[in-house]
N, C-alpha and C positions, 0 to 999 in steps of 0.2 A: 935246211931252211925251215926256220919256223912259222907256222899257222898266225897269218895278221890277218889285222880288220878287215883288208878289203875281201878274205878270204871266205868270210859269214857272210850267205846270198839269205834274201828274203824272197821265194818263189810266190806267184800267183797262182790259183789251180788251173785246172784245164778249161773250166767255167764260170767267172767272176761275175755270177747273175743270179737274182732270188726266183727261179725258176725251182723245179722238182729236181732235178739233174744238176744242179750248181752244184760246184769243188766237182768232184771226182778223180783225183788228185794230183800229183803238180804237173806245174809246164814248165819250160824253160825260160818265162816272162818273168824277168825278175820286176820289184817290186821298187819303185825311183823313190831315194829319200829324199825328203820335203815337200814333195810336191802335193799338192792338196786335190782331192776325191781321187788318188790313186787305188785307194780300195773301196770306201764307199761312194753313192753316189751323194748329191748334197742334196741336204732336208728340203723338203717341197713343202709349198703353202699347203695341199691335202696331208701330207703326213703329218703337219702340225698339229692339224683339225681334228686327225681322225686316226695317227698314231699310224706306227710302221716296225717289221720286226726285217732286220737285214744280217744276213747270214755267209761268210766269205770264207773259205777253206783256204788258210798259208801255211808253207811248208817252209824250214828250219833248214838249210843244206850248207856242207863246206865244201867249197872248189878248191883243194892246192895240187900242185901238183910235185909233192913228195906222200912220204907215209908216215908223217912223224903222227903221235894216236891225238885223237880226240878227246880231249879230261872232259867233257861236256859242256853244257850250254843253258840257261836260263831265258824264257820270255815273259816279260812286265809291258803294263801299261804304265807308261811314265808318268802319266800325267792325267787329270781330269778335263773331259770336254769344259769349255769355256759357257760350253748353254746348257744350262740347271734342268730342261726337259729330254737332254738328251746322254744315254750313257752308254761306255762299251765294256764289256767283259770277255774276255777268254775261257775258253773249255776245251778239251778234244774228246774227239769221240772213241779216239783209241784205232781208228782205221784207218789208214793212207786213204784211201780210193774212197772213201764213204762221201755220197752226196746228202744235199739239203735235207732231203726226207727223212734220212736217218739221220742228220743231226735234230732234225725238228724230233724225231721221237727219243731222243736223247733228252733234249728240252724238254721233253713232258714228261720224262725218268720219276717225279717228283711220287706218284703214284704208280703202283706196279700192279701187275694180275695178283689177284687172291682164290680165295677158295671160289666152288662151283656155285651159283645161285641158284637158289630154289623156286626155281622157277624154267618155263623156255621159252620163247619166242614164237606168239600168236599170229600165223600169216605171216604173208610175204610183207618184207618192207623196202619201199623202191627209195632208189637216191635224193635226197632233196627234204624227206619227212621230219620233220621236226617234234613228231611223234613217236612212242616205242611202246605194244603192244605185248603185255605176259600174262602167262597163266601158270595159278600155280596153287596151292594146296591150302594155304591160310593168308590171313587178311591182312598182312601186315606188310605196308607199305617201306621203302628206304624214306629216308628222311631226304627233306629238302637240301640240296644243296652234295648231296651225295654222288657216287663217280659209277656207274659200271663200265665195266668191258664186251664190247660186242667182237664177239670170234666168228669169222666167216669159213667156213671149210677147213680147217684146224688142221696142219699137214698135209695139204694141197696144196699143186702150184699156185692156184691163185688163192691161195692164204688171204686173208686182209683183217685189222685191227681195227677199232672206233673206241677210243674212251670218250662218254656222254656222258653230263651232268644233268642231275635231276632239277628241274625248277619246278614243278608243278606233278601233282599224284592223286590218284582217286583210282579204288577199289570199289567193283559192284560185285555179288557171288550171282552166277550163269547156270544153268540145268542144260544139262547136253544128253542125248540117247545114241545107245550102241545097241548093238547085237545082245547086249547083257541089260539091258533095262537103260535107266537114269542115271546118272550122277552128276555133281556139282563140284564147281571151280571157281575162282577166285579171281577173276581178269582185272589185271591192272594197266592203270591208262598211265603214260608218262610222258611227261611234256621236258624235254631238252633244250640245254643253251644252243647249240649246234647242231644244223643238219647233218641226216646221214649222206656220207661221202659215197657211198655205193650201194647197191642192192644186199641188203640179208636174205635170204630165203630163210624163213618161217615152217612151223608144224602147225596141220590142225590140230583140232580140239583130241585128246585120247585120254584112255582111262585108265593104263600105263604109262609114268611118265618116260618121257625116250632115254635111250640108252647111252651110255658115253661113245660109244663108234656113231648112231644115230647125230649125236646133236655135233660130231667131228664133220659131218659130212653137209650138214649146213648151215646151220649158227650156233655157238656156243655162247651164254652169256655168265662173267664171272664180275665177284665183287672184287673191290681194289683195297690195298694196304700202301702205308705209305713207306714208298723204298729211299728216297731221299737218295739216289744215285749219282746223281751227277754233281759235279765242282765247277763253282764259276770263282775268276781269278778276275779282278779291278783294281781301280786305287782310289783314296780317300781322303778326302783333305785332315790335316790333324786338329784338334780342337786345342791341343798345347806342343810345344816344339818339346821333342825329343832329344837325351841325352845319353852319349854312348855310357853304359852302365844301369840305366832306368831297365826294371824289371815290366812296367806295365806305362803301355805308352794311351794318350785317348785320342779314339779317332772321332770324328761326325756318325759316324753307322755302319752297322756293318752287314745293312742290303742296297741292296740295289735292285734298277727296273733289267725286267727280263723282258715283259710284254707290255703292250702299253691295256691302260685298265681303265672305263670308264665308271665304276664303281665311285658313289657319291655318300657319304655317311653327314644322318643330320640326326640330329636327338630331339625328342618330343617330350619335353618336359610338361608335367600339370596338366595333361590332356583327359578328359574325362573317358572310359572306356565305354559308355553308350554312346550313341551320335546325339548331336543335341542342333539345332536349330535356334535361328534369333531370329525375331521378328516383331515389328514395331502393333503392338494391342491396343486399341481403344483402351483408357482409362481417365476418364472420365467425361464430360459435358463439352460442349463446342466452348471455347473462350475466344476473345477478341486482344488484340495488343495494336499499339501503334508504333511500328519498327519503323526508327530512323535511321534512313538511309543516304548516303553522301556519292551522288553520280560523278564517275571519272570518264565521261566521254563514250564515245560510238562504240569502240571496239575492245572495251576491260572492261570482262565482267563483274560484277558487284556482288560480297558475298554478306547474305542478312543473315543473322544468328536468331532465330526464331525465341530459342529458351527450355528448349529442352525436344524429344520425338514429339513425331507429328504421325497420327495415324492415315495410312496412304487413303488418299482418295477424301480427304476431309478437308482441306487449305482452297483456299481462296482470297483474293486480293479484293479489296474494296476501293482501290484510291481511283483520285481523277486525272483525266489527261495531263501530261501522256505517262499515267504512274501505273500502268496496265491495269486498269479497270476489269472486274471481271473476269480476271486470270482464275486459273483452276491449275491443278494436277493430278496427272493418271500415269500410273506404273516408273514414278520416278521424277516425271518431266512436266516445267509449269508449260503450255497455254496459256493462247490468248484467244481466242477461236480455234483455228485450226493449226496457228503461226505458232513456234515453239521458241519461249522467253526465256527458260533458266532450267534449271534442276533444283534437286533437291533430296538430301541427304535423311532418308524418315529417321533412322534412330539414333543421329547425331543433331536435328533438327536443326539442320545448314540447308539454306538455300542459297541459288547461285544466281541471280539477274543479270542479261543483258544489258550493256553501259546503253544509258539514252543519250541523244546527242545535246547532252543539258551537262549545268555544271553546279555546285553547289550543294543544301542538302535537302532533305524535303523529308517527310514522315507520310508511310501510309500503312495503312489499317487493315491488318489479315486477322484471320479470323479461322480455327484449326483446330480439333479435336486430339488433344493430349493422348501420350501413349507411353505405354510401359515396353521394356524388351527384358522378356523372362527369358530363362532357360527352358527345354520342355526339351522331354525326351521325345524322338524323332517316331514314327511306323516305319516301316519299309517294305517295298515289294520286287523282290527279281522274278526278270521275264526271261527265260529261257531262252536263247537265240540257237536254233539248229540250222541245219542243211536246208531241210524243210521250209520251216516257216520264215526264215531271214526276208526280213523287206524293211522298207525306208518309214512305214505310217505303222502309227502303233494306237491303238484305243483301248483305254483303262477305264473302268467305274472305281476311285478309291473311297474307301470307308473307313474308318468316320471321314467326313470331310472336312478338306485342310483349310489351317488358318491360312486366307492370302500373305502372300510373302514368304510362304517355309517350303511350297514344291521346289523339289529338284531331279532332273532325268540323268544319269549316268550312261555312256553306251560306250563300246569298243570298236576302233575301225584301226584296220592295219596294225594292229598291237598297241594302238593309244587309246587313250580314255579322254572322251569329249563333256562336256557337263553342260546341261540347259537350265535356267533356273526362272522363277517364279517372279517378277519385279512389283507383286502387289493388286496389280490392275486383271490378272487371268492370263496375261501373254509370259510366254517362256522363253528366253533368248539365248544365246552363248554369247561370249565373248568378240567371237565373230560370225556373220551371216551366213559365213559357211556349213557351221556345225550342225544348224538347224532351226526350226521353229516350229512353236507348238501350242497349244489356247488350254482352261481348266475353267471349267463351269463350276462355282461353287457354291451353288444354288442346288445342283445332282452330283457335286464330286466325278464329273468325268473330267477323262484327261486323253486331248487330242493331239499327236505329236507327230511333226515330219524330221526326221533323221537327216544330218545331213550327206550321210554317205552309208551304205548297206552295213551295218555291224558283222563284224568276225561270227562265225560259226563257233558253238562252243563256249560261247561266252553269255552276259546274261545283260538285259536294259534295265538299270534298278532306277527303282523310283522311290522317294524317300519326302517325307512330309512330315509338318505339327497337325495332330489332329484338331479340331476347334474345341474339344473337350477337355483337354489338355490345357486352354489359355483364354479360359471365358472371360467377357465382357463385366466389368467391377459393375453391372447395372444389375447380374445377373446373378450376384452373388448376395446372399444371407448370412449378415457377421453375427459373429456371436453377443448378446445383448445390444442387438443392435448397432455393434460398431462403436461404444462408448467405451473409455477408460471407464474402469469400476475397481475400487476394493470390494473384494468377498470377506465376510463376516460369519460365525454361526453363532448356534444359542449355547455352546461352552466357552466364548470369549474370543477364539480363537481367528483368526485372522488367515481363514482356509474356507475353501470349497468344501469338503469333507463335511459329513451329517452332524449336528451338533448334537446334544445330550438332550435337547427337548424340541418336541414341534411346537410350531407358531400357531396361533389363534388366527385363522383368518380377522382381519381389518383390525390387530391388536398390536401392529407394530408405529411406533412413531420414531424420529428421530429430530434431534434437535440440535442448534451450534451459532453461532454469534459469528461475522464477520467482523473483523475488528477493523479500527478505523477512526478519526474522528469524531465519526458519531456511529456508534457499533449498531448493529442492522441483524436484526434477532431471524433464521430460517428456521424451517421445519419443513418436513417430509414424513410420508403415511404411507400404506399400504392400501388400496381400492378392493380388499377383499376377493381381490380376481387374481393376485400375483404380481402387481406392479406397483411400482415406489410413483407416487402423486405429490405435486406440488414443491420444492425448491431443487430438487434431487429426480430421478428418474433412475431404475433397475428394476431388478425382478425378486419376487421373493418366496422362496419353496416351503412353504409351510409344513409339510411333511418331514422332508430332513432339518428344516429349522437351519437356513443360510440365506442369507440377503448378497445378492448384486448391490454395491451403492453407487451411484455415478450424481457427482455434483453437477447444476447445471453452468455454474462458473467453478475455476478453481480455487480451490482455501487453499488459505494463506500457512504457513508452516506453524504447529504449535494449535492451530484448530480446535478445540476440545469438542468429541462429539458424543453427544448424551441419547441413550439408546432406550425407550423404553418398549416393556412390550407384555403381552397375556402370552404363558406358554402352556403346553399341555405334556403328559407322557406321551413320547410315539408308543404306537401298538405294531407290532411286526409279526406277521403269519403270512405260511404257506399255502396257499391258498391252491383245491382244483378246480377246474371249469371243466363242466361236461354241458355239450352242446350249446355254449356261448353263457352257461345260467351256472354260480357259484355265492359262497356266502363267503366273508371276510371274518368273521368268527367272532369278531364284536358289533356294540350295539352305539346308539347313540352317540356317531360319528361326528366331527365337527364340519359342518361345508366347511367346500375348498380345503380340506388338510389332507384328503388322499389321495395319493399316486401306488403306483403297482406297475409289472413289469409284464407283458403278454407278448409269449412268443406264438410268435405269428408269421404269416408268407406272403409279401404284396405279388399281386399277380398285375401283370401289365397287357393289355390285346395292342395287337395293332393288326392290321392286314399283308399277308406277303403278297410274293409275286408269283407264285407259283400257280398254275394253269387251273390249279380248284380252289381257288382263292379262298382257302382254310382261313382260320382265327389261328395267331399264334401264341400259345402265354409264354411268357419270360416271369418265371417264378424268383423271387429271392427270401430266404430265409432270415430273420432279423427277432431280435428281441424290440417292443415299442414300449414308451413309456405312458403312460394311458393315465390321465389325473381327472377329478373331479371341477365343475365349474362354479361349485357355491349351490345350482338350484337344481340337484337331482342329475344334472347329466354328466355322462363320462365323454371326456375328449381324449384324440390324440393329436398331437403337434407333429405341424405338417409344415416344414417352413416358417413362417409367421404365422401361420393360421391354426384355429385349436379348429378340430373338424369333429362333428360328434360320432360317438361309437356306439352308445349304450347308456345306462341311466344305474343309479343307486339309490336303493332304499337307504338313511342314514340312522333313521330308528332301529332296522333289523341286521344292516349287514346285509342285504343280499345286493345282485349286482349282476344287470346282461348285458351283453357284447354282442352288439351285429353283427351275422353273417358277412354282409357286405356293404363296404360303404362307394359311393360314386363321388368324386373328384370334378370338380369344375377344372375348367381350364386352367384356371392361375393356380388352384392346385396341385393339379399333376405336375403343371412345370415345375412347382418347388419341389415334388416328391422325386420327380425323374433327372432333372438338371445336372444332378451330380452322381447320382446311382446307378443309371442303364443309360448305355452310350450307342445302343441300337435304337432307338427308340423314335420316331419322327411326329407322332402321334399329336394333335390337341387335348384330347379330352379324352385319353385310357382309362377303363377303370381300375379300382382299387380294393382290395378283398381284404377283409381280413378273418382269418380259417383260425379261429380259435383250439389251442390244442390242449 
């Protein structure tokens, strides 16, 4: 009799359950064809969510009852599951009897032991740790994402294995004493995807490192190579139908899921590698507009398009009943007293009103201070979070202090990261009320914050801000000539900043040019002998290197002819030294106003700290100034807009002193400091200048 179909049994194992102990090899429970979850169970709305790995030992048997032989047997999966998240594969482990546990370490075959690490296992480490403690001889970390092996009693009965991936790694060097003095080691802190499954016993600190019988007898730690072991067997849908004689046939792929994997990949295209911050700036003066607006009723809100940012805290509504009169906003949100009317969007300059129970359209009149949103590179500060000091309230003095709208608090709870941020007004919110709340004075740059839940150990509270130095105020800025369009000119023709071939005569330059027109309209402009262009025109003009600023005060027309006349002179150019602020220029009968000269010099700034002997502090800085005559004997330097005097010159001999030190009014120093020293909180600092 020969071996038929009904003769091939498909057995179950002894254990048909994803416990530790599942298969263990067969039973007599054969296996019913058709029937559905006769080996697995069916997909659960949790395994959906959150994935499932299921694991069933079958075994292959013939029942006949003669002896004709066996020619052998093949097992396929015929077919693909019908749902795209869910796949099966076949493998054996090569044992009859083998349960779940060792098929699972069959499943993780993919990486095998390697060599010895250099390194061993600092302290005991109990079950549960999602930390791994080493010490070892040099500084050099595994790389992220790297495998070791934890060996627990290596050739004992209670042997135990842990392959641990590295997610996280930091090295400090440690000084430890023996019987022999000092020495220093290497301890490395490692942070793991997976808890350890059991206790490792650990070595202390020694100055030998232990021996291979030593580390057999309580942890061995080895790195891993890739063994690439095991064989999984599926099936595949085809991408083109196959024909008997095709040498190469095309499948859809040729992987498949083993495990289920929450791994997400997003790519960050055009991201700037500093952090940078937006935030809506004052730029320029309050204006007025009358937004027409069209009410849809009680309960749709109405969105006004302003016309561009609106600097927070500057908006206000001026209309009449019932167009909220007197509306304001703060950190976001319009007011009407206390009652909250709309929002509003600062650096898309969208606002959002409540529908009034009107219909129609009507115009009312706000009134809001324009605003720029630059980039600016961020400050930031981490706050250590330890065992210790972990708590819910955190108080910071930051410096320089931030522009409103750019604070942000980052913190770690449970392995998340929460973020509180800054809406403008000094309040700090998240997302939700839960995560926390917090105020910033920025008036003293403090920052007061309650957590919404105790942050992790080990992790850090970063706080991240635009400083206000960073994104000043256009009221507070000094453009160059004034902020005019100008052509530059010099005295070799040349249509450049660059020195030209002759200095200028003070009050010797004129220029002249016809507007043209129906009736052509004759200009001119002059130099005032002090450096600046008078009358149809306005610029500056450097008598010394012989180059003019021009700036029309309307624009000519294309084709313009402009007629230049002017007194020139040879520049004189020498080295000049100063001992004790007193020097000669080495010519004589100098023309006022034609000379400039270069004094390197040191501003010194005071202000007062805070420290318990309330010192004077200088803040030095080193700088070349540019130091010019004013026409009548005296020497200035340019301070901002202002020429501030330094010292005087003789024009008949050439000789020429410089003040020790010169004092700075208030509107002064702020031109001097504004942009130069960003500690500085000061009124009226003085100003040194140390001739060298």
């Amino acid at each position: 009799m020969t071996i038929g179909k009904g003769d091939l049994k498909l057995l179950k194992s002894l254990n048909m359950s994803d416990t530790p102990d599942g298969g263990g090899g067969p039973s007599s429970d054969q296996v019913a064809d058709g029937v559905s979850n006769e080996i697995f169970l069916g997909v659960s709305e949790s395994d959906r969510a959150v994935g499932r790995v299921s694991l069933r030992q079958l075994h292959a048997t013939v029942q006949s009852h003669d002896q004709d032989t066996f020619l052998g047997a093949n097992f396929i999966v015929a077919e693909p599951p019908a749902d795209p998240n869910v796949s099966i594969t076949v493998f054996s482990t090569g044992g009859v009897f083998d349960t779940r546990s060792e098929a699972i370490s069959r499943l993780e075959a993919y990486l095998g032991e390697g060599s010895r690490y250099a390194g061993y296992l600092f302290g005991n480490h109990i079950a549960g740790m999602r930390t791994v403690q080493i010490l070892q001889r040099t500084e050099d970390v595994p790389p992220i994402g790297a495998t070791l092996v934890l060996r627990k009693r290596e050739g004992f009965s209670d042997e135990y294995t842990q392959f641990v991936r590295v997610t996280e790694a930091a090295v400090v060097q440690r000084t430890f004493n023996d019987i022999s003095g000092e020495y220093t080691r290497y301890e490395l802190g490692l942070k793991i995807s997976d808890a350890l499954r059991v206790d490792f016993p650990g070595f202390d600190a020694q100055r030998i490192d232990p021996t291979k019988a030593e580390l057999a007898t309580l942890t061995k730690i080895a790195n891993t190579i890739v063994a690439d072991a095991a064989r999984y067997y599926g099936v595949v849908d085809l991408e083109e139908e196959g024909e008997i004689g095709d040498f190469t046939i095309k499948a859809s792929g040729i992987f498949t899921q083993l495990v289920p994997s929450a791994q997400v990949e997003t790519g960050i295209a055009d991201a700037r590698i500093n952090q940078v911050s937006e935030s809506a700036l004052k730029a320029g003066n309050p204006i007025g507009i009358d937004a027409p607006v069209v009410w849809q009723g009680l309960t749709v809100p109405v969105n006004v398009y302003i016309g561009g940012a609106v600097t927070p805290g500057s908006l206000t509504i001026g209309g009449s009943q019932p167009y909220y009169p007197g509306a304001y906003d703060k950190g976001g949100v319009i007011y009407l007293g206390a009652q909250q009317v709309g929002t509003i969007d600062y650096e898309n300059g969208l606002m959002s009103l409540n529908g009034l129970n009107t219909a129609g359209g009507a115009t009312i009149p706000i009134t809001y201070s324009p605003a720029a949103v630059p980039l600016a590179v961020q400050q930031s500060q981490g706050i250590a979070v330890t065992q210790e000091n972990r708590s819910r309230t955190w108080i910071r003095t930051l410096q320089p202090i931030p522009v409103p709208g750019t604070t942000r608090v980052d913190y770690c709870a449970q392995g998340r990261w929460y973020v509180l941020r800054d809406d403008g007004s000094g309040a700090l919110r998240g997302a939700d009320s839960s995560y926390g709340a917090g105020v910033i004075n920025f008036s003293t740059g403090t920052l007061s914050v309650t957590l919404g839940e105790l942050p992790d150990a080990e992790t850090a509270v970063i706080v991240q801000w635009t400083p206000d130095e960073a994104m000043l105020d256009t009221t507070e800025i000094t453009l160059h000539n004034s902020g005019s369009l100008y052509m530059p000119f010099n005295t070799s023709g040349q249509i450049s900043e660059e020195a030209g071939a002759k200095a200028i005569e003070p009050g010797g330059l004129s220029i002249d040019w016809v507007e043209p027109g129906t009736s052509p309209l004759p200009k001119s402009a002059s130099d005032n002998g002090a450096g600046q262009l008078v009358g149809d025109a306005s610029g500056t003009v450097d008598y010394a290197r012989g180059v003019v600023k021009f700036s029309m005060t309307s624009l000519r027309a294309p084709g313009t002819l402009l007629t230049m006349n002017l007194s020139t002179r040879d520049a004189t150019e020498a080295a000049v030294t100063v001992v004790g602020g007193v020097g000669n220029l080495g010519v004589t009968n100098i023309a006022p106003g034609s000379l400039s000269f270069g004094v390197a010099a040191q501003r010194k700034v005071q202000f007062f700290g805070s420290g318990a002997d309330g010192s004077v502090v200088d803040v030095g800085s080193d700088a070349t100034y540019l130091v010019r005559d004013n026409g009548a004997g005296g020497l200035v330097v340019r301070v901002g807009d202002f020429a501030v005097p330094c010292g005087t010159v003789d024009y008949a001999t050439g000789e020429f002193e410089l003040s020790g030190s010169v004092a700075l009014n208030a509107a002064q120093s702020f031109a001097l400091l504004k942009w130069e020293n960003l500690f500085v909180r000061e009124s009226s600092p003085s100003w040194s200048l140390a001739v060298q």
